[in-house]
KEPA-91963 format. One record per residue (C-alpha): residue number from 1; residue in three letters; x, y, z. Coordinates in nm, 3 decimals, padded with zeros to 5 digits, always signed. Layout:
% residues N
(NUM "ALA" (X Y Z)) ...
This chain:
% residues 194
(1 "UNK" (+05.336 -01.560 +09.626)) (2 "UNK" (+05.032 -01.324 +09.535)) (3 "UNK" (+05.173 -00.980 +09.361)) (4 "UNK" (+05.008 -00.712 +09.470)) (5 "UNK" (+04.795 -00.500 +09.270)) (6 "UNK" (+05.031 -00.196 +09.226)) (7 "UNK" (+05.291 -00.425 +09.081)) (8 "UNK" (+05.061 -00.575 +08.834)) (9 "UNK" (+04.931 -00.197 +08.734)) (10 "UNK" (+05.277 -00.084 +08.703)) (11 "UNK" (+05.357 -00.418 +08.461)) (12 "UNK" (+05.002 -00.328 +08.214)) (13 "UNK" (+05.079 +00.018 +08.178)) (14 "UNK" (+05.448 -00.026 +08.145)) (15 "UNK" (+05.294 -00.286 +07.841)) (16 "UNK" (+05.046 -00.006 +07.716)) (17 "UNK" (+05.321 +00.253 +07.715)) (18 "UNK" (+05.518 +00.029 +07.512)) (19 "UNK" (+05.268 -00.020 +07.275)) (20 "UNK" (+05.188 -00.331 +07.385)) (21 "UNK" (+04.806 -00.359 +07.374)) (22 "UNK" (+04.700 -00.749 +07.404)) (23 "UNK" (+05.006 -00.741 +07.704)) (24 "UNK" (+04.871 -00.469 +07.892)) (25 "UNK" (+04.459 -00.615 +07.829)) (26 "UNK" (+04.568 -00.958 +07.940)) (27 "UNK" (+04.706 -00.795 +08.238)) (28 "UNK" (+04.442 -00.603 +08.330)) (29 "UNK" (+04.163 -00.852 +08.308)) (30 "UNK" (+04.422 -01.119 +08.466)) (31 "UNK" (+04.505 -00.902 +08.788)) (32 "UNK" (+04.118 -00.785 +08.775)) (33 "UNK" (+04.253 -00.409 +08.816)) (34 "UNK" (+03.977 -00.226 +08.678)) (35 "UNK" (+03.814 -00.292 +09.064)) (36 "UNK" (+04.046 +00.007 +09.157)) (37 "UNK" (+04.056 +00.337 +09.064)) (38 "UNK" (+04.430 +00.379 +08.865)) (39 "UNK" (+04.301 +00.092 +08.725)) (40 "UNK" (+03.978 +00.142 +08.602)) (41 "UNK" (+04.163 +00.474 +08.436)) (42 "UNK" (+04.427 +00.261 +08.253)) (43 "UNK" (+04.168 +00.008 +08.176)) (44 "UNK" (+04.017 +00.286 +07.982)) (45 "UNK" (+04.301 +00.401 +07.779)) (46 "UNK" (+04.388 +00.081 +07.663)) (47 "UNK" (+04.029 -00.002 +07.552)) (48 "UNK" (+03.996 +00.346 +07.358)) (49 "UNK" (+04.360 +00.267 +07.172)) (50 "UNK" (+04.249 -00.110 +07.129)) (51 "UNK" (+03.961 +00.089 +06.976)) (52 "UNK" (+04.178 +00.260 +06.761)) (53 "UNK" (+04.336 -00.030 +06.631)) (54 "UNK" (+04.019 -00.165 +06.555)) (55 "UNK" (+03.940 +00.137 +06.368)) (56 "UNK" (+04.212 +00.121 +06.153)) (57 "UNK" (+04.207 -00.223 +06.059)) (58 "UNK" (+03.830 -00.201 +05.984)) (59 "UNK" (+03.901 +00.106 +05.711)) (60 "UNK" (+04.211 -00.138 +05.583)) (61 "UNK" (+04.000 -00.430 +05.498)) (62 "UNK" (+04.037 -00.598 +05.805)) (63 "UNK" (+03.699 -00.629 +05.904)) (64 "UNK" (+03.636 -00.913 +06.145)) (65 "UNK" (+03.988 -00.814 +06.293)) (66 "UNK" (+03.875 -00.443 +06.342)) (67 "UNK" (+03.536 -00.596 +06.507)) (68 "UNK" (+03.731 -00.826 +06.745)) (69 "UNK" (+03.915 -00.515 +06.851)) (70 "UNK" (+03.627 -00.294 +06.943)) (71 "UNK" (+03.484 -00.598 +07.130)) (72 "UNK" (+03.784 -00.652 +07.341)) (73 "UNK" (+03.798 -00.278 +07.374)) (74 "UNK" (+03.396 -00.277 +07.531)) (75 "UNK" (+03.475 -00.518 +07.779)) (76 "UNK" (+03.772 -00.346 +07.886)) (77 "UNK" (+03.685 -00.019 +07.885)) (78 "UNK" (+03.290 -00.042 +07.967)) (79 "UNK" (+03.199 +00.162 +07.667)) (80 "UNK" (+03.394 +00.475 +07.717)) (81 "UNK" (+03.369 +00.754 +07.529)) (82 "UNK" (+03.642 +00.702 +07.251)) (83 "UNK" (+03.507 +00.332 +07.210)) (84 "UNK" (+03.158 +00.467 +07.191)) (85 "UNK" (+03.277 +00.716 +06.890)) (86 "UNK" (+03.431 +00.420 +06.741)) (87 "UNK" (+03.188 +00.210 +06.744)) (88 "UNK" (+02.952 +00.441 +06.562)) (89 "UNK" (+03.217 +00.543 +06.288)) (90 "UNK" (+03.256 +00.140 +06.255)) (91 "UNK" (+02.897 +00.119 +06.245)) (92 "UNK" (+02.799 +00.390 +06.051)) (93 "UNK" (+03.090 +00.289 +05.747)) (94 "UNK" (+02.995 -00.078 +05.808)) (95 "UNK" (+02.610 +00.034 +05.677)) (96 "UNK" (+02.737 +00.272 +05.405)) (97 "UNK" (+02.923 -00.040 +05.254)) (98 "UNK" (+02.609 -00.296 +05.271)) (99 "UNK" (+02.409 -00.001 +05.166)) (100 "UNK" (+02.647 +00.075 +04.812)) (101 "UNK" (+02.653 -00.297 +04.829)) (102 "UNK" (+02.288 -00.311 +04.751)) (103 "UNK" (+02.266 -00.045 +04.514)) (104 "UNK" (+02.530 -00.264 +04.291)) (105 "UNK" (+02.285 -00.517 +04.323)) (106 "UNK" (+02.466 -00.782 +04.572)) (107 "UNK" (+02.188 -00.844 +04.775)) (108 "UNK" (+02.290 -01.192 +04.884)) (109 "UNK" (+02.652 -01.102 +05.016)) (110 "UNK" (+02.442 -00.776 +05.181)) (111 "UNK" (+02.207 -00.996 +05.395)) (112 "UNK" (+02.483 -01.197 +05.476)) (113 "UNK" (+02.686 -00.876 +05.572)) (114 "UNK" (+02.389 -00.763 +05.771)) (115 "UNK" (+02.308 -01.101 +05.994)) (116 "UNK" (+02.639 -01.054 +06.082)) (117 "UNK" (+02.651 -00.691 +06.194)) (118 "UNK" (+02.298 -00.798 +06.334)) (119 "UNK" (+02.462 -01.103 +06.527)) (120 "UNK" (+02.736 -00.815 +06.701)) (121 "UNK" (+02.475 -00.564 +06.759)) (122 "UNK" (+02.136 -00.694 +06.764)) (123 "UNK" (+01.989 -00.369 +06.928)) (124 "UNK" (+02.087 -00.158 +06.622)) (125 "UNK" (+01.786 -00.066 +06.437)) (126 "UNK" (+01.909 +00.105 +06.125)) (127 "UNK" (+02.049 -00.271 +06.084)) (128 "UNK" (+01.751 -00.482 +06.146)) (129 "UNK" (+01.545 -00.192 +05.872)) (130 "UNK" (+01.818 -00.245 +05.605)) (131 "UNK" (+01.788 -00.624 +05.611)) (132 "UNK" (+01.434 -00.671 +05.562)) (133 "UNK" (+01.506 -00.384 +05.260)) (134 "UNK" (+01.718 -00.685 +05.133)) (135 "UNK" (+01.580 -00.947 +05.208)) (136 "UNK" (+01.225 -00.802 +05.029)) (137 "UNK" (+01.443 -00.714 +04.754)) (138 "UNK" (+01.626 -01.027 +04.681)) (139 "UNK" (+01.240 -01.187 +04.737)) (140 "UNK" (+01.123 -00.990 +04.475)) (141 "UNK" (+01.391 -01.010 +04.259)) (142 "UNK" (+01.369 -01.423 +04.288)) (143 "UNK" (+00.970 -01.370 +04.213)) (144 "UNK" (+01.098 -01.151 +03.903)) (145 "UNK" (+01.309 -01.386 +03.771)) (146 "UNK" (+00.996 -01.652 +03.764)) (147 "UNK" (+00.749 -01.403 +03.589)) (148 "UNK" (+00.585 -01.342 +03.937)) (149 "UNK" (+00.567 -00.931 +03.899)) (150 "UNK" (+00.283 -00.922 +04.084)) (151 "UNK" (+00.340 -01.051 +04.415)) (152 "UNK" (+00.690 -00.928 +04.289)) (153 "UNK" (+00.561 -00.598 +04.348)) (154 "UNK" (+00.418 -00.616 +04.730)) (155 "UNK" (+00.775 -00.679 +04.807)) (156 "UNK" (+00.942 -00.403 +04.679)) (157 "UNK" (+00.688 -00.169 +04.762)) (158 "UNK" (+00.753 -00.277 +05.167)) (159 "UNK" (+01.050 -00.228 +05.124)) (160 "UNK" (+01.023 +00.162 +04.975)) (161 "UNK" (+00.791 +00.176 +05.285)) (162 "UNK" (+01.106 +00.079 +05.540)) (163 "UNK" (+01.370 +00.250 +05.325)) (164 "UNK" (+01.238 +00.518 +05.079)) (165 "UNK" (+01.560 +00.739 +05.064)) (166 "UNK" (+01.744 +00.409 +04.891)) (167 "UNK" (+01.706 +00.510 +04.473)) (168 "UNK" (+01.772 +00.126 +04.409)) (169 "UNK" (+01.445 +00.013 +04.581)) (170 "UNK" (+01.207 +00.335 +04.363)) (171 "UNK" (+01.388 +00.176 +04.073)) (172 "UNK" (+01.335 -00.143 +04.109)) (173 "UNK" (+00.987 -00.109 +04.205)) (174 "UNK" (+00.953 +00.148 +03.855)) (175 "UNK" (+01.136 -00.179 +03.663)) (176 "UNK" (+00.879 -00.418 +03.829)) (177 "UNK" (+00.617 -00.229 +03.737)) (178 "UNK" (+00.725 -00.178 +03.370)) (179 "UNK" (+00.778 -00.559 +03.337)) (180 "UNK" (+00.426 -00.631 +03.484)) (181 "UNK" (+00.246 -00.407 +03.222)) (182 "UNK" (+00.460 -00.580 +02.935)) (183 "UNK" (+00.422 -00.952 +03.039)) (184 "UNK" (+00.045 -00.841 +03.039)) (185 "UNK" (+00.061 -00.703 +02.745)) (186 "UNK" (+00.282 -01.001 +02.575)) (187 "UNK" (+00.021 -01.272 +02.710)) (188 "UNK" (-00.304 -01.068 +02.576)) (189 "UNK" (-00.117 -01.084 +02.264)) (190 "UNK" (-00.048 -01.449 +02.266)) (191 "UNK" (-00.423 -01.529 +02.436)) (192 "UNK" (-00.536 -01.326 +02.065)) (193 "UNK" (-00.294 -01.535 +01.836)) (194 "UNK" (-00.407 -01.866 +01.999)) 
């Protein structure tokens, strides 16, 4: 027999007051209560304390898990407030990390870091700008590596362009230049010997 709706609200929040959280989601969605008013209001304080629990596995090390969360916590809770405010603490830590990330020099883990963050939330513009910044700077650094400094050079100087508040990119571009002006200086010197 079909259980009515006010049973099935009573059974989620009874789960979310319990602490409970995937219980009282599963419920929700299963029972589709958010079409009613007590439950659209319950649907939302689950989603912003599945929020918080995303939250706090993200700063943990949990990453993906803390994601998950605050995806399950959107659909739930159709962006509320507290998910909104979690999202952009996730989201503003998440591009901190790539960002000290790159200074260190990982550029390939970064750009790996970033198509994923881009693959969640593909209208976030701060992410799409700090990926080319990588990806110009692990192009350049590949064209370094070869003895290419000058079209070594274009790269890194797009990339100041996009990002010039990032030190690592005005000091790799000052290092690119520097090499550039001794490898000319090393092959006049061998052009004169020969």
């Amino acid at each position: 027999m079909f259980r009515s709706w006010r049973l099935q609200l009573r059974e989620a929040d009874e789960a979310f007051r319990a602490g409970r959280l995937d219980e009282a989601e599963r419920l929700l969605h299963q029972g589709e209560l958010s079409r009613y008013l007590p439950g659209k209001r319950l649907s939302g304080e689950v989603a912003g304390e599945i929020a918080r629990r995303g939250r706090l596995r993200f700063m943990s090390g949990e990453t993906e898990a803390g994601w998950r969360d605050l995806e399950r916590a959107c659909k739930l809770g159709d962006q509320s407030e507290n998910v909104l405010a979690v999202k952009q603490e996730m989201m503003g830590q998440a591009l901190r990390d790539t960002e000290n990330a790159l200074v260190a020099g990982e550029t390939g883990s970064v750009i790996s870091r970033l198509e994923s963050l881009q693959k969640r939330h593909s209208d976030c513009e701060a992410i799409r700008v700090l990926l080319e910044v990588a990806r110009r700077l692990e192009s350049a650094r590949h064209l370094s590596r070869r003895g290419k400094f000058v079209d070594a050079q274009p790269q890194l100087e797009a990339a100041a362009t996009l990002r010039p508040d990032l030190a690592v990119v005005q000091q790799r571009l000052a290092a690119c230049r520097e090499d550039q002006r001794t490898s000319r200086e090393l092959a006049e010197k061998l052009h004169r010997v020969l």
